[in-house]
N, C-alpha and C positions, 0 to 999 in steps of 0.2 A: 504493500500500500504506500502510495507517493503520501509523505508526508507536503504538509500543506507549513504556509510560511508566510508568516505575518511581520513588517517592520514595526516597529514601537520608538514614537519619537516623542521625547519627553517635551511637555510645557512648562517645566521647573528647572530651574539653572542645576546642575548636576558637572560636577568636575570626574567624576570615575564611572566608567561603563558598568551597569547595571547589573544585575544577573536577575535569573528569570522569577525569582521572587521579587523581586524588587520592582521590576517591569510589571507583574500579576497586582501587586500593590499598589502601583502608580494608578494604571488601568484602572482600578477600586474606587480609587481616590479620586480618578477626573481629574488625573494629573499629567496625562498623555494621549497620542492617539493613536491610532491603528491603519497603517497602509498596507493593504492586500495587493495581491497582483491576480483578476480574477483569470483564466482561460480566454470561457463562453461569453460573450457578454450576452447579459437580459434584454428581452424589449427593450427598448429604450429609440427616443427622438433627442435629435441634437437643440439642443436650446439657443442656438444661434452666440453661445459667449464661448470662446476660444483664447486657453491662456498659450500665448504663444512660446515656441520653444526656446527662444534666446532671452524668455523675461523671467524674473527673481519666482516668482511662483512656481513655473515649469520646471526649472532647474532646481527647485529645494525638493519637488517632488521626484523628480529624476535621480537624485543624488540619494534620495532614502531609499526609493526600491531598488537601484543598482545595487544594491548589499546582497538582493537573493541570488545576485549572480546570473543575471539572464536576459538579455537585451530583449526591450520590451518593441511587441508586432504590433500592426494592425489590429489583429486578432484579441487582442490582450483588453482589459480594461484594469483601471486603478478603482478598486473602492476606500475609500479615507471616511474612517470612521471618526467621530472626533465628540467629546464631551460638551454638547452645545444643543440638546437636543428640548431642555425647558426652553430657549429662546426661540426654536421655532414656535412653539405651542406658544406663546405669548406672541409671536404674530400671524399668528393663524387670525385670530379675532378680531383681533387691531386691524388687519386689511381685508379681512372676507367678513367680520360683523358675523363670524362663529363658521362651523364646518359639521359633517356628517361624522367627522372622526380621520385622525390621523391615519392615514395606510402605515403598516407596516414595512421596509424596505425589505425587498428581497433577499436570498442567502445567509445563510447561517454569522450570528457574532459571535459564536460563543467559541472558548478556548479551551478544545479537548486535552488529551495526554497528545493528540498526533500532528497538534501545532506546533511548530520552531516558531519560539521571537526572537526576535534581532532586533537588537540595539542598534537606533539613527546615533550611535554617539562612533563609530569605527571611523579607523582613518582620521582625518584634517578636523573631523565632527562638524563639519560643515552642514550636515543633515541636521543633526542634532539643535544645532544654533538656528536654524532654521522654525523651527517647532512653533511656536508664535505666531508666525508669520503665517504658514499654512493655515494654521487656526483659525487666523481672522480674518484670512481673505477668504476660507471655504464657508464660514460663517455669513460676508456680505454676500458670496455668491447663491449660496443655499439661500437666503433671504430675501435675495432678488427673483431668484427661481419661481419661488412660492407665491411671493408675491405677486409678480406678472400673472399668475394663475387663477389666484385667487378674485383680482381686480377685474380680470374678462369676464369668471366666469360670473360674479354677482353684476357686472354692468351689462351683462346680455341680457339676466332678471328684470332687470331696472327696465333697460331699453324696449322687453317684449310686454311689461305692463304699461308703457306709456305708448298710446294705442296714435295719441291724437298728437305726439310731437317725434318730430324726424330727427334733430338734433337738440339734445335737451341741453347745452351751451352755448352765452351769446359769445360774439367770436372775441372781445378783449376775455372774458376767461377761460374760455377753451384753448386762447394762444398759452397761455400762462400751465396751465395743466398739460397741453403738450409739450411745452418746450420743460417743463419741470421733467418729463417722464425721458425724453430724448439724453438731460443732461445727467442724470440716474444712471440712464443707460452704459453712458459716455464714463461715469467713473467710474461702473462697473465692468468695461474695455479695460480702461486705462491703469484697475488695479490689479487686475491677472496679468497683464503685462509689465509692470513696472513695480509691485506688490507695495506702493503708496500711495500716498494719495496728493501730490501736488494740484492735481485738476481738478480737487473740489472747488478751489476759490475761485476759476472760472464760473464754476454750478450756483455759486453765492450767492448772485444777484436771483437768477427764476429760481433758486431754495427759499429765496427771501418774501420776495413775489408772493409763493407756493404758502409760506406760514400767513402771508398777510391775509393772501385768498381763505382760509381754512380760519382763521379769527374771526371772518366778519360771519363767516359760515355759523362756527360756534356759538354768537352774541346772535345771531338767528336761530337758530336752534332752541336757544335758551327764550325767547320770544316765543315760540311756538310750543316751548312746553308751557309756561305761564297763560298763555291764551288755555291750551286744554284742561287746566287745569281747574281757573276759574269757571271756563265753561262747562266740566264737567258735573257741576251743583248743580245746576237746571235742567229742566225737562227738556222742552221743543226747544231747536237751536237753528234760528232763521240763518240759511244757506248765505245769503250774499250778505249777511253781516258778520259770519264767520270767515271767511275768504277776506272782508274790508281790514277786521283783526288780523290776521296771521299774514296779510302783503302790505296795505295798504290799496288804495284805491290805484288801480291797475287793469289793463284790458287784458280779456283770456285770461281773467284769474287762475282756472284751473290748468291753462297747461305753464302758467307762471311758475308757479306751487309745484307739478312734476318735474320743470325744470330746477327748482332749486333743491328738491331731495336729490336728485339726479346727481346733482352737481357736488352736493356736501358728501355724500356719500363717496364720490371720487378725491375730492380734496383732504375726508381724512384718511382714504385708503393710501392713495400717492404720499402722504404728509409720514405715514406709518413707514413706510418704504423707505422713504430718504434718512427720517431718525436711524433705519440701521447702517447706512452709509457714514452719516453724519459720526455716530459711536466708534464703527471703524476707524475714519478717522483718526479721531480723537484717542484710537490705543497706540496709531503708528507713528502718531505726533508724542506721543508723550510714553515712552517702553516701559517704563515704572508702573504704568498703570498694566495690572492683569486681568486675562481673560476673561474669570469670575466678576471681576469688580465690572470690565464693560456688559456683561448679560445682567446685572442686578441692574445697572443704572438704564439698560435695556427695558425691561423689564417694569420699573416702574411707571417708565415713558409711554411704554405701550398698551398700557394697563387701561393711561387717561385716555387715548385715543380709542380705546376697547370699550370704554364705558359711555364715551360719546358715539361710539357706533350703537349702542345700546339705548339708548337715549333717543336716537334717530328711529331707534324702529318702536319706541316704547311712545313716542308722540303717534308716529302713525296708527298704531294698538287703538292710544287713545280717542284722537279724531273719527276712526272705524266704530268706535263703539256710540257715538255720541246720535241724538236723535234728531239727525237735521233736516229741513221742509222746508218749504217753499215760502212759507209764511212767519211773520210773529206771534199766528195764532196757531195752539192746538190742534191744526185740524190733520187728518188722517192722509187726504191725497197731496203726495206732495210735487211741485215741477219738473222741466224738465233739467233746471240745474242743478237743483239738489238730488235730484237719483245722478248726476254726471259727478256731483261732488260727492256723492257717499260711493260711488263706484271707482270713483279715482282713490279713493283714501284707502279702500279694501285692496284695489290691487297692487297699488304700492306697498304695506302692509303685508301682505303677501310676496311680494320682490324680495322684499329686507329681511325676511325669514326663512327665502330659498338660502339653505346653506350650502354654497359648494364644496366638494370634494377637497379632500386634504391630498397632497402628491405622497408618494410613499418615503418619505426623508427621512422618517424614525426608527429605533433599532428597538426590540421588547424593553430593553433597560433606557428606552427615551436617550438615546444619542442621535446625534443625524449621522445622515450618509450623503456624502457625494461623491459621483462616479464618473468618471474621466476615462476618456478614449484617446489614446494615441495617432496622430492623422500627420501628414506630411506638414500640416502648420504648427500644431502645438498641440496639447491639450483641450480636447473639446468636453466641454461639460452637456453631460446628457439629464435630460427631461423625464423621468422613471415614467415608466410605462403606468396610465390607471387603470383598472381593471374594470 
């Protein structure tokens, strides 16, 4: 039986190569991570991000699995197992506003008798020193992944309950939300290839933009739960004086109103997105700062944007439930714009509680994975197959 052969590259500064208690301990501890070198590779679609061969990423992972000794093919894929697997789950919700459940990633993580680990610390330890690094760029890139994922699949929701608007963005903030997603994109090119982050301060200005947009979003928000809230003590709830509270006097109230859910909903998903970039960052600028410490401070951040996506769909809950009619009075039949307004409120309501799929990133002991294919450019990061 071919024994099987895992590298092990520490995230803790270590001056002496390890032995394999020590490595099974780290491992324990979420003090290291785990490069495979698989065969077969799984289903899987190419995600369109590509860490190129000549940049600090592809070379730290290059230099850890060349220790099994075996120049890596076409054929081949890298899976990198890595302690980071609560910060997907903290953005899972923060950009999709909840999921069906995390997939489980393919293939076995567990560490029989018939595993070899090898220490990233052999030779120059250049692997080894590396450790970090790997970590928090497979982290931006894992949480880019998910998210691009996430954000389609709840804004195709969004899009197929708004029946009666074709573009639910006017074009000064849909320029802003594109070009925020485009410069996302851009640092997450520019950090598999260069495993820094200088190009964020290009991103600064549409990051900045992008927070502005998502404040004025939130002071809306918070406007719209105070309307439901009041409005919720009363009986009958005259239609076109609920719509004059929660816009303001405006024409097409109703597709005003699906465009701005539309829109808050994309601004704190992207806004979720860029804070993992932003964190990266902030560990490559500052190497004192560790791992742990970026997912906790992760983590809280995502937490308010998790509770504000909760918020967005707990207004629309509420709006759906309320008795709204045509009239100031009581009466039973109501017009044509209040059955348009209590239909609108229910299918949005329904968008914001379509939970899409979670991608298979987690291992049973909640680590992620990401898996890397070898290609005449570099490192292609692959898109795990959903089932």
């Amino acid at each position: 039986m071919e024994t099987e052969e895992a590298v092990v590259v520490p995230l803790i500064r270590m001056d002496v190569e390890p032995s394999r208690e020590q490595m099974l301990q780290m491992l324990l501890d979420r003090e290291a991570l785990v490069i495979h070198r698989v065969p077969a590779p799984i289903p899987g679609v190419t995600s369109g991000m590509v860490a190129q061969t000549s940049g600090a990423f592809a070379k730290s992972v290059g230099q850890a699995v060349s220790q099994i000794g075996r120049t890596a093919s076409s054929g081949d894929m890298y899976r990198l197992v890595l302690p980071t697997g609560s910060v997907a789950r903290d953005l899972v919700p923060a950009v999709g506003g909840g999921f069906r459940g995390m997939v489980r990633a393919a293939g076995t993580t567990k560490f029989s008798g018939q595993v070899r680990l090898i220490p990233a610390v052999a030779g120059a330890g250049a692997a080894f020193a590396a450790g970090p690094l790997i970590a928090t760029v497979a982290l931006a890139v894992g949480g880019e992944m998910l998210a691009q994922h996430q954000i389609n699949k709840k804004l195709d929701s969004i899009k197929n309950a708004i029946h009666g608007v074709t573009d639910f963005l006017n074009a000064q903030d849909r320029a802003i939300l594109i070009t925020a997603d485009q410069e996302a994109r851009k640092v997450v090119g520019y950090l598999l290839d260069q495993a820094n982050l200088p190009g964020i301060a290009a991103a600064s200005h549409s990051f900045a933009d992008l927070a502005n947009l998502t404040n004025r979003r939130i002071e809306q928000l918070d406007r719209w739960s105070h309307v439901t809230t009041r409005q919720g003590g009363r009986g009958h709830v005259n239609a076109t004086g609920l719509m004059v509270e929660l816009l303001g006097k405006v024409d097409n109230p109703v597709q005003e109103f699906e465009r701005l859910v539309g829109q808050t909903y994309e601004a704190l998903a992207l806004r979720a997105r860029v804070l993992v970039l932003e964190k990266v960052a902030a560990e490559f600028s500052n190497p004192s700062l560790a791992l742990p410490h970026v997912e906790q401070v992760l983590r809280g951040e995502l937490s308010v944007i998790a509770d504000r996506q909760s918020q967005l769909a707990s207004v629309l809950d509420d709006l759906s439930a309320l008795e709204v009619d045509g009239s100031k009075l009581p009466i039973v039949m109501a017009g044509k714009r209040s059955i348009e307004v209590r239909t609108s409120f229910g299918r949005l309501a329904r968008a914001l509680h379509a939970a899409p799929d979670g991608l298979p990133l987690l291992t049973d002991s909640d680590e992620s994975v990401l898996e890397l294919s070898p290609t005449a450019k570099g490192l292609e990061v692959l898109t795990p197959h959903v089932v």
